[in-house]
N, C-alpha and C positions, 0 to 999 in steps of 0.2 A: 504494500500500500504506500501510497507517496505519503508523505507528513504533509499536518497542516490542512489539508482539504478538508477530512472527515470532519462529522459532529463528534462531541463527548457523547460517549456511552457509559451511562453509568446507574443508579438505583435509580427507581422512580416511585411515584404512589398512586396505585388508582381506589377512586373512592367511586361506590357506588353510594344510587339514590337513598335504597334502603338500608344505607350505615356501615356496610361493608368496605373495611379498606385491606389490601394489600399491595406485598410489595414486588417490583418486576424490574427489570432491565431495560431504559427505553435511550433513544437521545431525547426524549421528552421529561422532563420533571414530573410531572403534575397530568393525571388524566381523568376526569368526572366521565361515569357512563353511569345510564339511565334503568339499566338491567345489568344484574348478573345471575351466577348460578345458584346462589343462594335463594334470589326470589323470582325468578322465570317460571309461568306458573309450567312448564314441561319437569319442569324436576319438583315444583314443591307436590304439585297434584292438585292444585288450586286454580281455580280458571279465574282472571281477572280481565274484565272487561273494562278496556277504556274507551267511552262514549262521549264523542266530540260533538258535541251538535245536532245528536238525538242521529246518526247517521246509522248505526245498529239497527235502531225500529224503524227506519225509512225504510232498510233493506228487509228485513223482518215482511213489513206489511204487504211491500209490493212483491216479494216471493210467494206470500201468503194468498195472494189475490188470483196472480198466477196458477198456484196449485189447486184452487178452486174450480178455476174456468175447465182447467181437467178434469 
């Protein structure tokens, strides 16, 4: 490798939403994520629904109306 180009690699911290922190190897210090595996509902066994703008039961109703007409 030439010297000088590369970034520092060295510890870093990612912290998740739900309070989870660990530590990794990045050239980044510092990295917030929104999900991990602690609270993904695929590993907790938890289905967590997040509903923007009622866009869930928009889809809900009109598949719902769909399956009717059949």
């Amino acid at each position: 490798m030439k010297k000088d180009i590369h970034p520092s690699y060295g510890p870093a911290t990612v912290t998740c939403a739900c309070g989870k922190v660990w530590e990794i190897k990045s050239t980044r210090k510092e990295y917030k994520v929104g999900i991990c595996a602690e609270c993904h509902p695929f590993f907790t066994g938890k289905q967590k629904l997040v509903d923007i703008a009622g866009r869930v039961e928009k889809f809900r109703r009109r598949y719902d109306k769909a399956a009717i007409k059949k």
